[in-house]
Structures are given as structure tokens and as C-alpha cells.
Backbone bond lengths (Angstrom), bond angles and torsions (degrees), N, CA, C in turn:
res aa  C-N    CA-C-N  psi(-1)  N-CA   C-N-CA  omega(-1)  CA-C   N-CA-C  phi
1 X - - - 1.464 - - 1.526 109.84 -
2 X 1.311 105.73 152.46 1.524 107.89 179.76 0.912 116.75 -111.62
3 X 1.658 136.30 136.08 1.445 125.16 172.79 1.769 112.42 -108.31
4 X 1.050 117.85 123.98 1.443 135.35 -164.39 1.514 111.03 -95.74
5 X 1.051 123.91 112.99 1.948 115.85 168.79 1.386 92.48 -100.63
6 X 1.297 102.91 142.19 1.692 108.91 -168.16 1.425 94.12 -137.65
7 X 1.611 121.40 108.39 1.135 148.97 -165.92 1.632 112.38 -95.55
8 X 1.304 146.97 100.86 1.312 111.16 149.50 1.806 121.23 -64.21
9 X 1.224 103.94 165.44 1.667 94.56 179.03 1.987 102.09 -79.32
10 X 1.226 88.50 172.06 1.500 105.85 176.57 0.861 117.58 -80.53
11 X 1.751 104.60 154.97 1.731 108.27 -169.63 1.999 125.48 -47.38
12 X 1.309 93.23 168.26 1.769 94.14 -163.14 1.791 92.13 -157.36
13 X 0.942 127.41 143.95 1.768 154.80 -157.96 1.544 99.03 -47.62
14 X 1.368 96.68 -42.03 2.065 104.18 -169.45 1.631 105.80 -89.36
15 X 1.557 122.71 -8.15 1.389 133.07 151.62 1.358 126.56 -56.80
16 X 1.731 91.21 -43.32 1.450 108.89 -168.86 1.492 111.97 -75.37
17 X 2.032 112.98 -33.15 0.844 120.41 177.69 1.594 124.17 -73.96
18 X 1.019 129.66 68.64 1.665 112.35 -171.12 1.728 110.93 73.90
19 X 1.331 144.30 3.17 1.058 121.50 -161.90 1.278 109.94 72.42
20 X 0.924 137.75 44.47 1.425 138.72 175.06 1.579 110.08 -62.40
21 X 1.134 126.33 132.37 1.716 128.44 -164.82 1.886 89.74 -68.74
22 X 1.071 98.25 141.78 2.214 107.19 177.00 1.474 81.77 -161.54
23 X 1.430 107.09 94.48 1.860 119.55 160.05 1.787 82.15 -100.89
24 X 1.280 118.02 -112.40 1.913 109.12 -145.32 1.504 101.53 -85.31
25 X 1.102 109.93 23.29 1.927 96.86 177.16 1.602 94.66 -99.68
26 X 1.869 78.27 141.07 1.601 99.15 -166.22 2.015 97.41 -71.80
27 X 0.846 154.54 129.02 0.908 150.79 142.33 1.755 140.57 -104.39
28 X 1.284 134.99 131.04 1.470 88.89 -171.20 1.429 106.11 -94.80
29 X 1.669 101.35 -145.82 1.506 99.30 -179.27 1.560 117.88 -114.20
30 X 1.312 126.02 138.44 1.467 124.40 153.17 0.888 113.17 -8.70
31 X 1.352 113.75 148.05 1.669 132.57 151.87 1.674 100.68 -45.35
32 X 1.619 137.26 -57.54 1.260 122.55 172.02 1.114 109.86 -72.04
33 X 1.141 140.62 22.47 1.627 128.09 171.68 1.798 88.69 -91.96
34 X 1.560 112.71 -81.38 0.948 89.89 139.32 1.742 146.64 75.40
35 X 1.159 81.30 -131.95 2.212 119.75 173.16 2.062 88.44 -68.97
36 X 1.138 110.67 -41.52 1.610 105.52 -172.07 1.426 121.29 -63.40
37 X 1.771 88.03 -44.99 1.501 110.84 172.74 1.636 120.31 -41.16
38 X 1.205 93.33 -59.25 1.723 123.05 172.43 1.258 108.99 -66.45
39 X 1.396 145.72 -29.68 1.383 116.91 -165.12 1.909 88.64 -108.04
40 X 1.281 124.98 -8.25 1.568 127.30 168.85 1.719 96.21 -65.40
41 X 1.283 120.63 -6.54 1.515 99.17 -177.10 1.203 103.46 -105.55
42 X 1.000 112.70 -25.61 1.720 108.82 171.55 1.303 104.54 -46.12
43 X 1.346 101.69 -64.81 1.509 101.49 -156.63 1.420 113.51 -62.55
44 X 1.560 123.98 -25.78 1.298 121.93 172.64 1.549 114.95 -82.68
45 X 0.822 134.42 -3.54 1.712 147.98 140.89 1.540 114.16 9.25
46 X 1.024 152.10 86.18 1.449 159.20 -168.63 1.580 119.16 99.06
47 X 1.530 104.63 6.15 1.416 96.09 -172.78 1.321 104.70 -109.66
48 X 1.478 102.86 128.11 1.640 124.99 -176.24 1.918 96.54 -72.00
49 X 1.392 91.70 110.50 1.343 94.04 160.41 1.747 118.51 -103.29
50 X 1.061 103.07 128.00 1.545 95.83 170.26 1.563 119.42 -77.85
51 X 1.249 119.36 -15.48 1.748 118.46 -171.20 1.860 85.42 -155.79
52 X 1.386 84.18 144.56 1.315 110.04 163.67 1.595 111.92 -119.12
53 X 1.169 132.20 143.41 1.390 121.88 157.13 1.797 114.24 -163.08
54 X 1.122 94.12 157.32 1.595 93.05 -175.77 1.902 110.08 -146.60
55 X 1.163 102.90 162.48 1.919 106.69 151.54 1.310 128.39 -19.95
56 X 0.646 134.55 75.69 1.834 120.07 166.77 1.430 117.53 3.50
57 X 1.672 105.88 -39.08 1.401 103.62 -161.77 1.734 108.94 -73.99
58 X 1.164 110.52 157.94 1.783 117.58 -170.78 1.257 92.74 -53.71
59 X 0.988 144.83 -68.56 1.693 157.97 -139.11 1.442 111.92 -62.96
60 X 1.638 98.69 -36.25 1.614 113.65 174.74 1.699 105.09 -83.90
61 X 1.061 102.33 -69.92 1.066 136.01 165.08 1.724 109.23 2.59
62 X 1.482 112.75 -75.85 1.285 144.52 -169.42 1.956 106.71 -77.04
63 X 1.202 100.64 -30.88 1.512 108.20 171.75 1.210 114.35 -55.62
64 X 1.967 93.26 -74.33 1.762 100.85 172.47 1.392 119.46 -39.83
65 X 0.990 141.89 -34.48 1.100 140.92 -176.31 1.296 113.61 -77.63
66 X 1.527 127.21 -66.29 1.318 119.17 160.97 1.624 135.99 -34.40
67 X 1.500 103.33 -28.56 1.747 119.61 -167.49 1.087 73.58 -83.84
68 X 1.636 156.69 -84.26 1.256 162.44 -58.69 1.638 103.58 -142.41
69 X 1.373 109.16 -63.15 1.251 118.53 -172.13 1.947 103.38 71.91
70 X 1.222 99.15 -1.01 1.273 89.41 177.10 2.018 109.11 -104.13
71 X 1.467 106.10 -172.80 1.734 116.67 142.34 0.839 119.84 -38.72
72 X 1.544 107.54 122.16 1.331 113.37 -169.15 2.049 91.56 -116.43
73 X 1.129 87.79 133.15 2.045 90.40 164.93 1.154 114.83 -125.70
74 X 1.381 131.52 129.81 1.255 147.11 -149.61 1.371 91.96 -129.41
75 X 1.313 101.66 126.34 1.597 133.38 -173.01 2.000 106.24 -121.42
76 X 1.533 108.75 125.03 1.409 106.10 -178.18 1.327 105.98 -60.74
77 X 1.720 118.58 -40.76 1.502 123.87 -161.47 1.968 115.98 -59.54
78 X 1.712 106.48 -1.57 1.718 111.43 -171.53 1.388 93.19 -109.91
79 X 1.781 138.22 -6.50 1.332 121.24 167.98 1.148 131.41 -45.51
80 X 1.465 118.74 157.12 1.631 115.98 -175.52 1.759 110.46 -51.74
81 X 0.832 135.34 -165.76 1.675 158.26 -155.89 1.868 80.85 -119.64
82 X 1.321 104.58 157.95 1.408 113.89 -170.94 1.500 91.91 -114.50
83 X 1.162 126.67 124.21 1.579 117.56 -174.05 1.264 110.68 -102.17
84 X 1.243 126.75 -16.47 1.367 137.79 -178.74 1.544 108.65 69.43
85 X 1.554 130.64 -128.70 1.009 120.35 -160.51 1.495 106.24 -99.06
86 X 1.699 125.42 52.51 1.168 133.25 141.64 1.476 119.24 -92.33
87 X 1.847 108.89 -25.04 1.299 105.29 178.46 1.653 129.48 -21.56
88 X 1.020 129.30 158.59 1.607 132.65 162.02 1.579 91.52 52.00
89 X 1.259 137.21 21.43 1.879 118.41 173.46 1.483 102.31 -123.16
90 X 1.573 106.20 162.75 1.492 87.90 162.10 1.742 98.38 -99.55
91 X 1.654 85.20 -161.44 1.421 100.18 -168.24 1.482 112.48 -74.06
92 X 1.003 136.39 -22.71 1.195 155.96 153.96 1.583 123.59 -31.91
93 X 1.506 103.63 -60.50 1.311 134.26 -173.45 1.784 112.23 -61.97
94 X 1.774 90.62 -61.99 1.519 111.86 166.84 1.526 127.23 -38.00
95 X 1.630 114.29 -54.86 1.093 148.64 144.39 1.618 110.52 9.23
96 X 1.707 81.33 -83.25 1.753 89.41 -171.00 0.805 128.00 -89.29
97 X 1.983 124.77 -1.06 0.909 127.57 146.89 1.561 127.79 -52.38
98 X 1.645 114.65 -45.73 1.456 99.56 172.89 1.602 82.55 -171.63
99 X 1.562 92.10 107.35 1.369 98.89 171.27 1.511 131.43 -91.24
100 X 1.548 90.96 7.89 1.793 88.13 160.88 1.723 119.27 -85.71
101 X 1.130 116.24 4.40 1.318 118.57 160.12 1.205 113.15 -74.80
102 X 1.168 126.53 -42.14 1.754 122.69 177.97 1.378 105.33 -88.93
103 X 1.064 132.59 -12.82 1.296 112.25 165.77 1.464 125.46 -87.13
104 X 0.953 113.15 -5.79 1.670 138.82 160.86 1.302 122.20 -56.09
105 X 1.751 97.87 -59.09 1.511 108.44 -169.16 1.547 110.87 -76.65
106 X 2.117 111.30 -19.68 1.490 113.49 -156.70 1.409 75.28 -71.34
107 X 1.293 134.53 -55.11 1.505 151.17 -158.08 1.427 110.87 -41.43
108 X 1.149 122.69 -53.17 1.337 145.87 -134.52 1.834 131.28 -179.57
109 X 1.339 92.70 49.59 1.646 112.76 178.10 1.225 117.75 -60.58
110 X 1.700 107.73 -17.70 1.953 103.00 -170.92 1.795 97.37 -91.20
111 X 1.499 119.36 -9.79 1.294 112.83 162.18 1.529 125.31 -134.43
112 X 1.360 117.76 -2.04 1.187 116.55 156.82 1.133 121.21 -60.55
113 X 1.701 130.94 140.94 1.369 139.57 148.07 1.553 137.03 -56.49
114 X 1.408 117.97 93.16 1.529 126.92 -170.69 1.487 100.47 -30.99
115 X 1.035 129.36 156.43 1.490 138.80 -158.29 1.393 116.96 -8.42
116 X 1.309 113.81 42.45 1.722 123.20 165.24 1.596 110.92 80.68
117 X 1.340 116.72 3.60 1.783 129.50 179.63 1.422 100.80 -149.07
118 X 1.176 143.73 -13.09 1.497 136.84 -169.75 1.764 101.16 -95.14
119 X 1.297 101.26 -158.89 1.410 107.00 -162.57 1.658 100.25 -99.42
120 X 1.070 109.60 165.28 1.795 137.37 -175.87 1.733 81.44 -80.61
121 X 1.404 97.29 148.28 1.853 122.73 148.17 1.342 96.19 -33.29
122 X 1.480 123.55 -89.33 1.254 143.07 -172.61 1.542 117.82 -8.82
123 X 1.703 101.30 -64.80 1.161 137.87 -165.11 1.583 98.98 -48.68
124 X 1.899 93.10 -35.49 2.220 88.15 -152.71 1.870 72.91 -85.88
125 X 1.284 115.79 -63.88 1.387 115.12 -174.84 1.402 107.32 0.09
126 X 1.523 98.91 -82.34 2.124 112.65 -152.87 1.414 100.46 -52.05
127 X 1.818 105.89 -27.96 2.163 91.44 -165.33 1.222 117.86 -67.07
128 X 2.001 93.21 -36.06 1.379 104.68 -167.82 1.797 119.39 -95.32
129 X 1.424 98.55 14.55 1.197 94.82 170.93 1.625 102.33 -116.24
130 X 1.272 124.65 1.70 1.598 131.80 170.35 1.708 95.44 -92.58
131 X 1.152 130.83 13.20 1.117 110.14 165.71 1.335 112.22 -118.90
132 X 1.819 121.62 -3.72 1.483 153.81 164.05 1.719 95.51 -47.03
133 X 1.511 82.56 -64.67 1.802 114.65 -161.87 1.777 89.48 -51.96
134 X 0.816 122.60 -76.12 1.661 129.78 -170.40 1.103 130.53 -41.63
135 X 1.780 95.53 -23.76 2.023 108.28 -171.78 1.619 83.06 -84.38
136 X 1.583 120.87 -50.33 1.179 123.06 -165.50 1.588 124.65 -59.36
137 X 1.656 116.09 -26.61 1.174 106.60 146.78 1.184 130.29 -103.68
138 X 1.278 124.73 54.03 1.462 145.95 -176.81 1.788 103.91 -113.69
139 X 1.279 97.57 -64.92 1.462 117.16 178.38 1.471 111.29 -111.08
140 X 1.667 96.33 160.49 1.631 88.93 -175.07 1.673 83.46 -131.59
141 X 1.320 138.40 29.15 1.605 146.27 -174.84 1.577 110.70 -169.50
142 X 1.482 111.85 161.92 1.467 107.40 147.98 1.384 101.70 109.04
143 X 1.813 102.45 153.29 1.602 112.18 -170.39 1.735 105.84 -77.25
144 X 0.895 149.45 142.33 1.628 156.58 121.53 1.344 111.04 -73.53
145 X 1.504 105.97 142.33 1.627 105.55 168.06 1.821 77.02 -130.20
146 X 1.377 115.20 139.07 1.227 151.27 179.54 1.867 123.18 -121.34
147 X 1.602 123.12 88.13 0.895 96.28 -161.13 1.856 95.93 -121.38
148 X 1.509 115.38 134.00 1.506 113.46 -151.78 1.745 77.43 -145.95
149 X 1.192 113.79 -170.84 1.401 150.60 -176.03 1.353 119.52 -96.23
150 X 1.277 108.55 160.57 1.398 131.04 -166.52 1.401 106.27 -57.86
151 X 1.413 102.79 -60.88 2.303 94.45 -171.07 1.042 82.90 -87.69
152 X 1.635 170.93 -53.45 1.241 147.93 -155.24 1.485 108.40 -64.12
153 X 1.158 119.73 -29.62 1.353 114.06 175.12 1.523 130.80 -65.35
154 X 1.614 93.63 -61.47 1.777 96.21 162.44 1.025 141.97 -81.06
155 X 1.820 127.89 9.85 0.716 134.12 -148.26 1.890 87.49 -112.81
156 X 1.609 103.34 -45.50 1.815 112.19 170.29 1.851 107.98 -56.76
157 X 1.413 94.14 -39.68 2.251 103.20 170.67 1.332 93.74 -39.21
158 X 1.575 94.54 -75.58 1.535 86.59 -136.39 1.965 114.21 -93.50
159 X 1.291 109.13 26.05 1.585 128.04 133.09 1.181 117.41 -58.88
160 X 1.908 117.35 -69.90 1.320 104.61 -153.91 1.679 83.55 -71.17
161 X 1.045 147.93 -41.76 1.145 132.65 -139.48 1.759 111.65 -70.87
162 X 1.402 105.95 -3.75 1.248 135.40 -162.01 1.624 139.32 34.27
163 X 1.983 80.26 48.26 1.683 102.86 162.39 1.767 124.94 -77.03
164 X 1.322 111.10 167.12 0.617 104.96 179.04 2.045 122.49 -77.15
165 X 1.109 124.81 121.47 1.704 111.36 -169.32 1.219 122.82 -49.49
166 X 1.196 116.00 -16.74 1.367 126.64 147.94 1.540 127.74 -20.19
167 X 1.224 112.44 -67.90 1.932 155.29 162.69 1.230 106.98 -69.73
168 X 1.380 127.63 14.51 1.576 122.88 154.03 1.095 118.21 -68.39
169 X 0.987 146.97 -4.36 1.583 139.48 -138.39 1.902 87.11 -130.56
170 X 1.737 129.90 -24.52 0.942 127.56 -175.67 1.556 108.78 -73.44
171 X 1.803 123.55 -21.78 1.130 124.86 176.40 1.523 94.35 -68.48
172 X 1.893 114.69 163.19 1.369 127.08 171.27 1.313 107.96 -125.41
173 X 0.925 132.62 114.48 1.869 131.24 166.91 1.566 106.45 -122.87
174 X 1.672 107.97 99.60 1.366 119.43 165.07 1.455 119.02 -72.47
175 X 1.240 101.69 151.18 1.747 112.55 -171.45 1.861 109.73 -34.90
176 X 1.048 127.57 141.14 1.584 117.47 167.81 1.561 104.71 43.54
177 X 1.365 125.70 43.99 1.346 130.85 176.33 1.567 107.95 -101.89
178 X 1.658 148.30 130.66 1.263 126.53 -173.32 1.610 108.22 -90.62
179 X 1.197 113.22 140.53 1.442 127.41 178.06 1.720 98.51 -126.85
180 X 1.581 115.92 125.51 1.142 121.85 174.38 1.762 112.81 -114.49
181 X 0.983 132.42 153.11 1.107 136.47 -177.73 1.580 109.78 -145.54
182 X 1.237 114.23 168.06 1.704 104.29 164.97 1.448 98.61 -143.46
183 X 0.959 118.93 152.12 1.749 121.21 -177.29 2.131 92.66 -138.71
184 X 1.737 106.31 119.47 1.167 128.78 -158.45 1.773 99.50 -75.24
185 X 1.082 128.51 -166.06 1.685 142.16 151.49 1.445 112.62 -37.07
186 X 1.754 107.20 -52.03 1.420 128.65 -171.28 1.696 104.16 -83.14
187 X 1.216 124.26 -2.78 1.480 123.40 162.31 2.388 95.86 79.52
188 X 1.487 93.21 12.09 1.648 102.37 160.72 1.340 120.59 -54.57
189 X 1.508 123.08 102.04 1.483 110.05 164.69 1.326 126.01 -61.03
190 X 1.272 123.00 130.82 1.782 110.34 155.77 1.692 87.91 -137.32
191 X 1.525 93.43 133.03 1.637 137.24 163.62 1.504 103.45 -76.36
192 X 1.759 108.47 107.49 1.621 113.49 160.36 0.947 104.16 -72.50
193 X 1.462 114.19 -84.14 1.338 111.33 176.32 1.367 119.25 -146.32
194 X 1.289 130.35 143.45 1.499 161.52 130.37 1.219 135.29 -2.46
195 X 1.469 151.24 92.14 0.964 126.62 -179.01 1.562 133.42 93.02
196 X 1.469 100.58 -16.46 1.733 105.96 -144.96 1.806 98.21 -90.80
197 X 1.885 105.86 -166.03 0.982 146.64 -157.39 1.871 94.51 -124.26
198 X 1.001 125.22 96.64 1.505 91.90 179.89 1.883 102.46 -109.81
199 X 1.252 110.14 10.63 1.522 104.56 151.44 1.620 114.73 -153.66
């Protein structure tokens, strides 16, 4: 069995701003991104990880490493979701530009296109769960700390969890927040816990 810490990275300027959409822009992180980075290592403090890996992108990138203190390996398949022409806006902004794009995606995220040119639900789903698939026949034990992004994160949740992608948006994963999971022999998710503090 595998045990997974499932990290978003720490806060970053377009977080700070409103949620500002940041799918592939490199950005880094705040001074509190940061402080998040750093106090996620405390709390992971005695735990033997066998693999570290994260996003390519700096934001992820720079977390894992800080949470970790270890090697970090950066895998393309944990990058953000490509939002297309929501990038750099908030949700707000996007909105009134053409709100049949969001009403599309609230509808239908596992085949709608993130801002009408980016990728389907689906799309982030299959990569990032073929890169699940790969650790799992890699190893057959052992801790991972995994640290990826906001819609890549809940969007792989609330698949395995076998919601509808629709109901992604009801999961919460705050910046440098720990999310544990374990995925069995049979590639079974079970969610410890969510969100949390674990010291």
C-alpha cells in the first residue's frame, strides 16, 4: 500500500490576488507561501518518505522541497490544468466576458474546455492519474509526498473518490494544507484526511 501526502504548493501573488486563475504561468511564491512551505515541514518531521515529487512549476516545485528538505522529482503529468483564456483573471472577470464558458465547465468539467481553449476535467484526470498508475507499479509500499495544484488536485479526489467532476469544486485544498490518501495493491483510494493540520 501506498501512503500519499498530497500537498498543494504555497501561496503565490495571483492567490493573494482574488484567486486569480495561474494554470502554466511560472510564478513563484510569497514570502507567506513561503512561511507555509516551512511550517508543512514541521509537521511532516519523522516521516520517511521514499519519493518526493512535484509540478515542474516553481510554486510546486519550491514547496516540495521546502516541506521535504529532500529530492525533489518533477513530473510533467502533476502540472496545473491549462485554463486557457481564464489564465491571469479571476473568476469574476472571466465571467463577464462570456459566461457560457463557466456555465459549461460548472456543468460538465470532465468534458468541457477550461476557458474555452484549455483542457477538459478528464484531460487533467487521465495524466494525473497515469502518473498514480506508475508510482503504483513502481512500488508496492512507502510514504510519497506529492506536491501539485489546486484543480489538479481535486479534480484526481474527486474521481477516485467516485464523484461526479462536476462536485469537485465542493472538495477544499488550502495552499501547503496536508491531504493524505492511500491507494491499496488494487489502486483503491481511501482519503484520511483532507485539508488538515496533522501537528
Amino acid at each position: 500500500m501506498l501512503t500519499i501526502y498530497l500537498l498543494r504548493h504555497g501561496q503565490t501573488a495571483w492567490n493573494a490576488d482574488n484567486n486569480r486563475y495561474c494554470g502554466r504561468t511560472d510564478i513563484p511564491l510569497t514570502e507567506t507561501g513561503i512561511r507555509q512551505a516551512e511550517t508543512v515541514r514541521e509537521q511532516l518531521a519523522g516521516i520517511d518518505f521514499t519519493g518526493v515529487y512535484s509540478s515542474p512549476l516553481q510554486r510546486a516545485h519550491i514547496t516540495a522541497k521546502l516541506a521535504s528538505g529532500s529530492k525533489v522529482i518533477t513530473d510533467e503529468r502533476l502540472i496545473e490544468a491549462d485554463f486557457g483564456n481564464w489564465e491571469n483573471k479571476t473568476k469574476e472577470e472571466f465571467i463577464s466576458e462570456r459566461p457560457e464558458l463557466w456555465h459549461s465547465w460548472i456543468k460538465d468539467p470532465a468534458t468541457a474546455k477550461a476557458g474555452g481553449t484549455g483542457e477538459s476535467g478528464m484531460d487533467v484526470v487521465l495524466r494525473v492519474d497515469n502518473f498514480f498508475k506508475e508510482l503504483r507499479s513502481t512500488y508496492t509500499s512507502g510514504n510519497f509526498l506529492v506536491v501539485a495544484h489546486n484543480g489538479v488536485n481535486r479534480l484526481y479526489m474527486a474521481y477516485k473518490l467516485g464523484m461526479p467532476l462536476c462536485n469537485y469544486r465542493q472538495l477544499v485544498q488550502n495552499n501547503s494544507s496536508v491531504t493524505q490518501f492511500t491507494l491499496d495493491e488494487k489502486g483503491v483510494f481511501t482519503l484520511e484526511y483532507l485539508n488538515s493540520k496533522i501537528r
